[in-house]
C-alpha positions in Angstrom: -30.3 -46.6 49.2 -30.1 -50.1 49.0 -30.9 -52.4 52.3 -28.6 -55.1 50.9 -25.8 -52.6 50.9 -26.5 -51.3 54.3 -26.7 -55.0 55.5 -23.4 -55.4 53.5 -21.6 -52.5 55.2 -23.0 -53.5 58.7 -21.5 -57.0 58.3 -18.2 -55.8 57.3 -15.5 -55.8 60.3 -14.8 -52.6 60.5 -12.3 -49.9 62.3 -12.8 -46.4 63.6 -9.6 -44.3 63.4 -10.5 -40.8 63.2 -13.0 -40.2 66.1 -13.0 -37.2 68.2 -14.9 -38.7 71.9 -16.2 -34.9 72.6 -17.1 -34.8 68.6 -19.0 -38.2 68.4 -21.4 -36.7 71.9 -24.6 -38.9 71.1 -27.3 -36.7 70.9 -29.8 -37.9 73.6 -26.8 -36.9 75.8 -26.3 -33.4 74.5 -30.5 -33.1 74.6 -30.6 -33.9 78.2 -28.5 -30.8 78.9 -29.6 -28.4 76.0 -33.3 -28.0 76.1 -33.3 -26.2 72.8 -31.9 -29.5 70.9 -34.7 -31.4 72.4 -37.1 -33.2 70.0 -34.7 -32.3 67.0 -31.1 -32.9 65.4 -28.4 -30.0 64.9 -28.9 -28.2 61.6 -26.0 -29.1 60.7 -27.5 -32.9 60.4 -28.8 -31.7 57.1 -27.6 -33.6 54.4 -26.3 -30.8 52.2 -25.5 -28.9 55.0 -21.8 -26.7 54.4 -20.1 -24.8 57.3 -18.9 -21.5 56.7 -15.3 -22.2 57.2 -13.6 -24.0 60.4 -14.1 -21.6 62.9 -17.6 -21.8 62.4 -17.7 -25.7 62.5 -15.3 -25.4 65.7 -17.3 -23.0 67.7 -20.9 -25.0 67.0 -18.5 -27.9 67.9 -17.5 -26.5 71.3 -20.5 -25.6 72.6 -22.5 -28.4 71.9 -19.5 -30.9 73.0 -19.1 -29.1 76.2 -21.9 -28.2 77.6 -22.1 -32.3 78.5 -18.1 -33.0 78.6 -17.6 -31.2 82.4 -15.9 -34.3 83.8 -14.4 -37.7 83.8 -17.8 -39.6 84.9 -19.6 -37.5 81.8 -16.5 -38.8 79.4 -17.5 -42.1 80.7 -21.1 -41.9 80.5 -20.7 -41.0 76.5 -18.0 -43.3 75.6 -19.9 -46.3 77.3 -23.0 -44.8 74.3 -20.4 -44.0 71.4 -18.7 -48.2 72.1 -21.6 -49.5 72.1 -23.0 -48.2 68.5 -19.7 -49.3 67.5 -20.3 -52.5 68.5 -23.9 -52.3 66.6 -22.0 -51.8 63.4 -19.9 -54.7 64.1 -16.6 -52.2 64.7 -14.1 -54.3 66.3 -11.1 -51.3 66.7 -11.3 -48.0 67.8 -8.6 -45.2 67.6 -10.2 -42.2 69.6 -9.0 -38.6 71.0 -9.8 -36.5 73.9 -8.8 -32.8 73.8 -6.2 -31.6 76.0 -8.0 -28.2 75.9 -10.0 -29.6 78.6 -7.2 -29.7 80.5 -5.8 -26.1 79.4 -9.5 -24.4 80.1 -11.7 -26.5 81.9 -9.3 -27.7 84.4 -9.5 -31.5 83.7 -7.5 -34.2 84.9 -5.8 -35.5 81.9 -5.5 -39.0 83.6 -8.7 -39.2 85.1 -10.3 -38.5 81.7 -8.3 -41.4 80.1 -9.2 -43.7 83.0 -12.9 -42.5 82.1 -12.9 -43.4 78.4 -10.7 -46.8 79.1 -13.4 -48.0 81.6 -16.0 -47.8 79.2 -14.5 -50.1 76.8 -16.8 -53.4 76.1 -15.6 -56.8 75.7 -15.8 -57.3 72.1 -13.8 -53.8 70.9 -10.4 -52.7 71.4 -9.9 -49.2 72.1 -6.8 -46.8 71.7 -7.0 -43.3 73.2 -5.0 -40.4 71.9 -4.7 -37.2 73.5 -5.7 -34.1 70.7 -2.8 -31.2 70.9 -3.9 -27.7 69.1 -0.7 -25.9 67.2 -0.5 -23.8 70.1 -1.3 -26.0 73.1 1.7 -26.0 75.2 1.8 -22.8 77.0 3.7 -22.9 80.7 0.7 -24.4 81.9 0.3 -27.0 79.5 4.1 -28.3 78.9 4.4 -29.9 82.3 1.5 -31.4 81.8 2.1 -32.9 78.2 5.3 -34.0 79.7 3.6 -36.0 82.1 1.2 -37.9 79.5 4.5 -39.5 78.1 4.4 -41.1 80.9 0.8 -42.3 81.0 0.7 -46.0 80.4 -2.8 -46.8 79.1 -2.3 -43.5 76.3 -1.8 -44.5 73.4 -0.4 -41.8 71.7 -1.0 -38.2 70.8 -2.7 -36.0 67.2 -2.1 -32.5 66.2 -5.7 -30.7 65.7 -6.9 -27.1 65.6 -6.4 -24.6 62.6 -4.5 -25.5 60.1 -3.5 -22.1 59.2 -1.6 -21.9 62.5 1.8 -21.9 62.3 3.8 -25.1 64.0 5.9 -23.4 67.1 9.3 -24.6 67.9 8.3 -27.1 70.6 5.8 -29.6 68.3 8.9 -31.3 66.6 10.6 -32.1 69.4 7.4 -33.2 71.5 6.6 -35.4 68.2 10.1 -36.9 68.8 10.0 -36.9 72.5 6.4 -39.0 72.2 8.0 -41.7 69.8 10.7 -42.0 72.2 8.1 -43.0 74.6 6.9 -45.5 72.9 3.9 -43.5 71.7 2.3 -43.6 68.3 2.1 -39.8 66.8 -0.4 -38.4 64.3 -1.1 -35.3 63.3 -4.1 -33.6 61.0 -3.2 -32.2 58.0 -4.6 -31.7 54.5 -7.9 -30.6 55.1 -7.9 -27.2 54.9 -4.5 -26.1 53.8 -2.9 -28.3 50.8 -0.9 -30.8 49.4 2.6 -28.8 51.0 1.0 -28.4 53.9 0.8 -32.3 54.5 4.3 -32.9 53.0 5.9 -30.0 55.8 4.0 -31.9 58.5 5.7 -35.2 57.3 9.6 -33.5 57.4 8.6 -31.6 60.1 7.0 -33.7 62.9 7.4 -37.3 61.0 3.8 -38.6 62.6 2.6 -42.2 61.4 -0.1 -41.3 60.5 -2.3 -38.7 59.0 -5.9 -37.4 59.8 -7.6 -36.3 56.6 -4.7 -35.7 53.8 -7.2 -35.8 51.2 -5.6 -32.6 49.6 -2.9 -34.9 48.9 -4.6 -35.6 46.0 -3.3 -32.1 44.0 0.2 -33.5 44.0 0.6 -36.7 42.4 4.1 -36.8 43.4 3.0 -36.9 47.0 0.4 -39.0 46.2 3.1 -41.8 44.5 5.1 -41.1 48.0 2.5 -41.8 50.6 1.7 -45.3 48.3 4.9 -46.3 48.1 5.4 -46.2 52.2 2.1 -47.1 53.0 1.3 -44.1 55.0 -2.3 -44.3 56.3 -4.5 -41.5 55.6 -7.3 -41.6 58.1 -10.2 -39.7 55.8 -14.0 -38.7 56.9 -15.9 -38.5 53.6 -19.1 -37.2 55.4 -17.1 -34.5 57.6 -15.1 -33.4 54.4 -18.4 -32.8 52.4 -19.7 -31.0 54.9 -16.6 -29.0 55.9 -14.0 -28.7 53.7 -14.5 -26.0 50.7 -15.2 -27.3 46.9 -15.5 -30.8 48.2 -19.0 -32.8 47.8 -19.5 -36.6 48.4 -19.6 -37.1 44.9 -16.4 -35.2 44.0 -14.0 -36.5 47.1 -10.9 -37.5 46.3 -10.8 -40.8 48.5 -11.7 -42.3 44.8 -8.3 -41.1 43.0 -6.0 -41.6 46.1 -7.5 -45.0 46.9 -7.1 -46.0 43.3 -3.6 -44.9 43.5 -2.9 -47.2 46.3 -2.8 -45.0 49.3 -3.8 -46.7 52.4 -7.1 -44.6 53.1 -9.5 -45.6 56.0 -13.0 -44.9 56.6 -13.6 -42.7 59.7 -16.7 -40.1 60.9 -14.7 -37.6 62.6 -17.6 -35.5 64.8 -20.9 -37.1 64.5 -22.5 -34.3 66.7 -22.0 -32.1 64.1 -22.4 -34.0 61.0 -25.1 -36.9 61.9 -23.5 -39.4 60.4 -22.7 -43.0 61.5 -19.8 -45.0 60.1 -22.0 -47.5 58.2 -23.3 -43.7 56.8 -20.0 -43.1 55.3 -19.1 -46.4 53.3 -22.8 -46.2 51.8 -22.3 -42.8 51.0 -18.7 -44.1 49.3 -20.4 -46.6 47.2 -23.4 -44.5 45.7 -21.7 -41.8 45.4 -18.2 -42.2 44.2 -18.9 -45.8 43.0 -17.0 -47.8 45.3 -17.9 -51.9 44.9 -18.8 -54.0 47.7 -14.7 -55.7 47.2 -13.5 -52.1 47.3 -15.2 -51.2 50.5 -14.1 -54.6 52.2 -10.2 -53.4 50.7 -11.4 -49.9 53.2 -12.2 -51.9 56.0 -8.8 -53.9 55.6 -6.6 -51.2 55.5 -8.1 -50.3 58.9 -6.6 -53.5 60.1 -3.3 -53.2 58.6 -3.0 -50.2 60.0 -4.5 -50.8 63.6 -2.2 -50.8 66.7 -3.0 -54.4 67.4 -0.8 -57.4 67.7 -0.2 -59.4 64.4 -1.8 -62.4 65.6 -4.5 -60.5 66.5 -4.7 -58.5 63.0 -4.8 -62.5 61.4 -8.2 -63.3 61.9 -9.7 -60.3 61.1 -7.5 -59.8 57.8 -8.5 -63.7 57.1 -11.9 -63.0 57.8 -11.5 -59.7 55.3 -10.0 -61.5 52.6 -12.6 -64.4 52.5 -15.1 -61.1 51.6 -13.0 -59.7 49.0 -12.5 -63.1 47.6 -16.1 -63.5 47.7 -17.2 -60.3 46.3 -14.1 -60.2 43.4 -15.6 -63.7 41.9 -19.2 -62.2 42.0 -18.1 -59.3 40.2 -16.3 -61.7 37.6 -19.3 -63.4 37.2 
């Protein structure tokens, strides 16, 4: 690994999309609570580590994410850790969830957690919040509450996570709608684990505007020519997928085919707690292993912007200061 690169990929203005707050725990956090982690990483750190499946990466995930998240203050305490490392890597925008299965089990206050993570924004990084819904989160206990965080002014919109494999029931579709109507921006995973219909049903289905992974995409190419052609953003974790998703390595992922196709793909590390990684990990990782330039990684960092829930005039500047490094590093490659 080259230190130019690394200095390269630090420098870059960068965005964070796909980040899970009780994922990216920083580990001196969960080490001050689990005395068994203390003095070493998560095996799962490994760098050819490979989960079972996604109930085994889910229930490692839980327990290590929980036994610090047991209230707002803790929320605060990690986000305040997890901004500032984004800061280090010279991330200026931030798109991060919270589970509402805090809420469901745990008893959380929904608003008081959001309050948490928003106070721990620095000056320097914007930060948009999203609350995380599983397929089957809205129970009588939950729907009232999932009501109410329509209404929650400093959310800024809501993801569909959990298994895959689980069917959609009748309420997501309209709760989609009911969120947009709300003014709130809607994602949803999809394409990690089940395939390229899978993400195309979630599009008819719950129209989100965004998705989390969709690298399966890739195995239709008639998908793949639809999500290029409206410039829907794929938010993809190259480090998570290689250690999580089956047949899929850093060196085979298909970020390479759908980015040369022109799908809007961003960079993102989805769960650091369980995969070690940091975001200036995964664009190395993308160009010595699937041969992305130092222009092509700058082209990642800008679609983060384009797609960023920010204020065109505050997008300028930091596509301006983007395009000066592409500019830069197209005319050394043509040299």
């Amino acid at each position: 690994m080259s230190d130019s690169l690394v200095d390269f990929v630090q420098s870059l203005p960068k965005t964070e999309t796909h980040l899970h707050l009780e994922g990216a725990l920083p580990l001196e956090l969960l080490q001050r609570v689990r005395p068994e982690f203390r003095g070493r990483a998560p095996d799962s750190w490994a760098p050819d580590f490979k989960f079972a499946d996604f109930a085994h990466f889910e229930r490692e995930l839980l327990d290590m994410a929980f036994a610090w998240f047991t209230s707002p203050e803790r929320y605060h305490e990690a986000a305040q850790l997890i901004f500032a490392r984004h800061l280090a890597q010279n991330v200026r925008y931030v798109e991060t969830s919270f589970a509402s299965g805090g809420i469901e089990f745990l008893g959380f206050d929904g608003r008081a957690v959001l309050d948490a993570i928003r106070a721990a924004v620095p000056a320097g990084l914007e930060v948009r919040i999203f609350l995380g819904i599983h397929h089957d989160g809205a129970g009588p206990k939950m729907m009232p509450v999932l009501a109410d965080a329509l209404t929650w002014p400093g959310l800024a919109g809501i993801d569909l996570h959990g298994f895959e494999d689980k069917p959609l029931e009748p309420w997501t579709a309209e709760y989609w709608a009911a969120a947009r109507k709300a003014g709130k921006y809607t994602k949803a995973h999809a394409g990690e684990f089940m395939g390229a219909e899978f993400i195309r049903f979630v599009l008819d289905e719950l129209n989100p505007d965004r998705i989390q992974h969709g690298v399966r995409a890739h195995e239709d190419a008639t998908l793949v020519a639809e999500l290029a052609r409206a410039g829907v953003g794929l938010d993809v974790c190259p480090i998570s997928n290689h250690k999580l998703m089956p047949g899929v390595t850093l060196a085979t992922h298909p970020i390479r085919s759908l980015f040369d196709a022109g799908v809007k793909v961003t960079v993102s590390t989805d769960d650091p707690i369980s995969f070690g990684n940091t975001l200036t990990d995964d664009y190395v990782a993308l160009a010595t292993q699937r041969g992305f330039t130092r222009c092509e990684l700058a082209r990642l960092a800008r679609n983060g912007f384009e797609l960023a829930l920010l204020p065109d005039a505050q997008k300028a500047p930091l596509l301006a200061e983007l395009d000066a490094i592409i500019a830069a590093e197209a005319s050394d490659d043509a040299s």
